[in-house]
Steps between C-alpha positions, in 0.01 A plus 500: 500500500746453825503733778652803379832603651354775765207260582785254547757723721221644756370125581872400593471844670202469719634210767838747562223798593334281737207395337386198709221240431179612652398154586879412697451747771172699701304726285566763745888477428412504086349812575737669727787381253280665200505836706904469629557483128295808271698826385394815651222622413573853463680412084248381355231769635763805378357522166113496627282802602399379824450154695286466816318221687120511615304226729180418357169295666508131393319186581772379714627819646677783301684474185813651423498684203839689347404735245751605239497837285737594164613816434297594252465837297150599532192476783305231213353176720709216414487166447436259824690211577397267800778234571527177630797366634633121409640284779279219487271669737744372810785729404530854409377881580516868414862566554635191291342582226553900524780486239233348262228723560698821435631384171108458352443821664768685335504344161117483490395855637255331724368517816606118677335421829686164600278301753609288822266234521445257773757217426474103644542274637384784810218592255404250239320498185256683448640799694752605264217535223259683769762784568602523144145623419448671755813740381372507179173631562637788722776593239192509256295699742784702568707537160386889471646568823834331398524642177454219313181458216250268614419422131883384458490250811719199496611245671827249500715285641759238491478119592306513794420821440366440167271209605357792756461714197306294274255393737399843615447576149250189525325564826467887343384350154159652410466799807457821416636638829850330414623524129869413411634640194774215475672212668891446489613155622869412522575114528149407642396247698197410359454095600561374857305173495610186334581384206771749477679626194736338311771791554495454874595135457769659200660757709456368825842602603810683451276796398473758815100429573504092515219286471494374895538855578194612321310175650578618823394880470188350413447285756583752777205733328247241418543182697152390400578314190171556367430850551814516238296427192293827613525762218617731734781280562568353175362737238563284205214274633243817504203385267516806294750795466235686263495849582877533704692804401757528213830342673882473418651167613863462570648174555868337478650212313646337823268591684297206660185682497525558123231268345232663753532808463477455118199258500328783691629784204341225282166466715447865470558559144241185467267702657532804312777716758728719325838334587856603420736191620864495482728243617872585609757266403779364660351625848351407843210536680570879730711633231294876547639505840879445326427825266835632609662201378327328223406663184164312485395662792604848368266426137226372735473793704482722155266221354268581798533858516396550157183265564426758766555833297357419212212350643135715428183479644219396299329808364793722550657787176 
């Protein structure tokens, strides 16, 4: 099917807003332009319990952590979400994707704890995974404290983001001192060495993420070209996925990323993961971060927040 009409309206939209091509001007600029350009803050945290920011130890120096809270009825632990932001580990932080992070919270009654990572090219691959784990074992060590279940831990993230996700679920695959109840991975990137996709050669362009964009991201993170066929950096190349945690896979029709991250839904049912996939028509790669704006991003949002509510622990009434 064609782009639908909202899909359609918000890509002629962008350019007027100031959206600029990362790779036309400094990455310093990109960011600062990112920043100049976010909502307040304070609207989409109005509807929340509480919101506060915490500085944890990390292998590179300390993490940035925001932790998010619903408002919620009773004292029960809740579910735990630890997120991953996209950006194609150059771009992106806390703030940016804010808006994001308090819709899961609200519609998912969950605690979300939305990670700052190390980004590139100042810190290169594989920093971003090393401070991603690192966050994920204290929110396990620490879910108690934040009122959040330990037995209902999860972890997600989009693009970027979701990469990050899936390969802490494989670097915590079989320890006991890390278990993750589920894995939630919007638009993926799950490939980042060669041969690529046929999508990315399909929607190459004229689709908000482009196909020289995404080659650039990842050669500002991992220059080396073959450290990129490392599972850790291309997860679809992992031997085995045996033994990952059950996982709901979001992708988009125009989305260049969107034979990836469905190979890797297939890879995991192959190997025995519970997997709900879903792809959204008529859409592009980032539509979450549109929620406001495009209805696929609205059903997305509810698609994950049920995966997290009605998710229960093995052994559990």
């Amino acid at each position: 099917m064609p782009l639908d009409s909202r899909t359609q309206a918000l890509l002629d939209e962008l350019p007027k807003l100031g959206f600029a091509d990362p790779m036309t001007q400094p990455i310093a600029l990109t960011r600062a332009a990112a920043a100049a350009m976010r909502p307040p803050l304070e609207a989409a945290r109005a509807l929340l319990a509480s919101v506060r920011e915490r500085t944890i130890p990390g292998p590179g120096g300390g993490i940035r952590l925001r932790v998010y809270r619903p408002r919620v009825d009773s004292d029960r632990p809740l579910p735990v979400l630890v997120y991953f932001h996209g950006g194609g580990w150059v771009l992106g932080d806390l703030d940016g994707f804010d808006g994001l992070c308090c819709a899961l919270t609200r519609n998912s009654e969950c605690v979300t704890v939305s990670v700052e990572y190390r980004l590139a090219p100042e810190h290169r691959y594989p920093a971003a995974v090393e401070d991603c784990e690192a966050a994920l074992r204290w929110v396990a060590a620490n879910a108690k404290t934040l009122g959040g279940d330990a037995a209902r831990l999860m972890v997600g993230g989009d693009s970027a983001g979701g990469n990050l996700a899936t390969v802490c679920c494989l670097r915590a695959r079989g320890r006991a001192d890390l278990r993750i109840a589920q894995q939630i991975l919007i638009y993926p990137v799950t490939m980042q060495a060669e041969p690529e996709f046929a999508s990315r050669g399909v929607l190459a362009d004229g689709f908000f993420l482009t196909r020289a964009l995404m080659q650039w991201f990842t050669e500002h993170y991992i220059p080396d070209r073959a450290r990129r066929r490392e599972p850790e950096a291309s997860p679809l190349l992992a031997e085995s996925l045996v033994g990952l945690p059950p996982a709901l896979v979001l992708t988009a029709e125009f989305d260049p990323l969107v034979d990836e991250g469905e190979a890797y839904a297939r890879r995991l049912i192959a190997a025995g993961v519970p997997v709900r996939a879903r792809r959204f028509l008529g859409t592009i790669h980032g539509f979450l971060m549109f929620h406001e704006v495009l209805d696929q991003g609205r059903i997305a949002i509810a698609e994950i927040a049920h995966a997290i509510r009605s998710y229960t622990p093995m052994g559990a009434p």
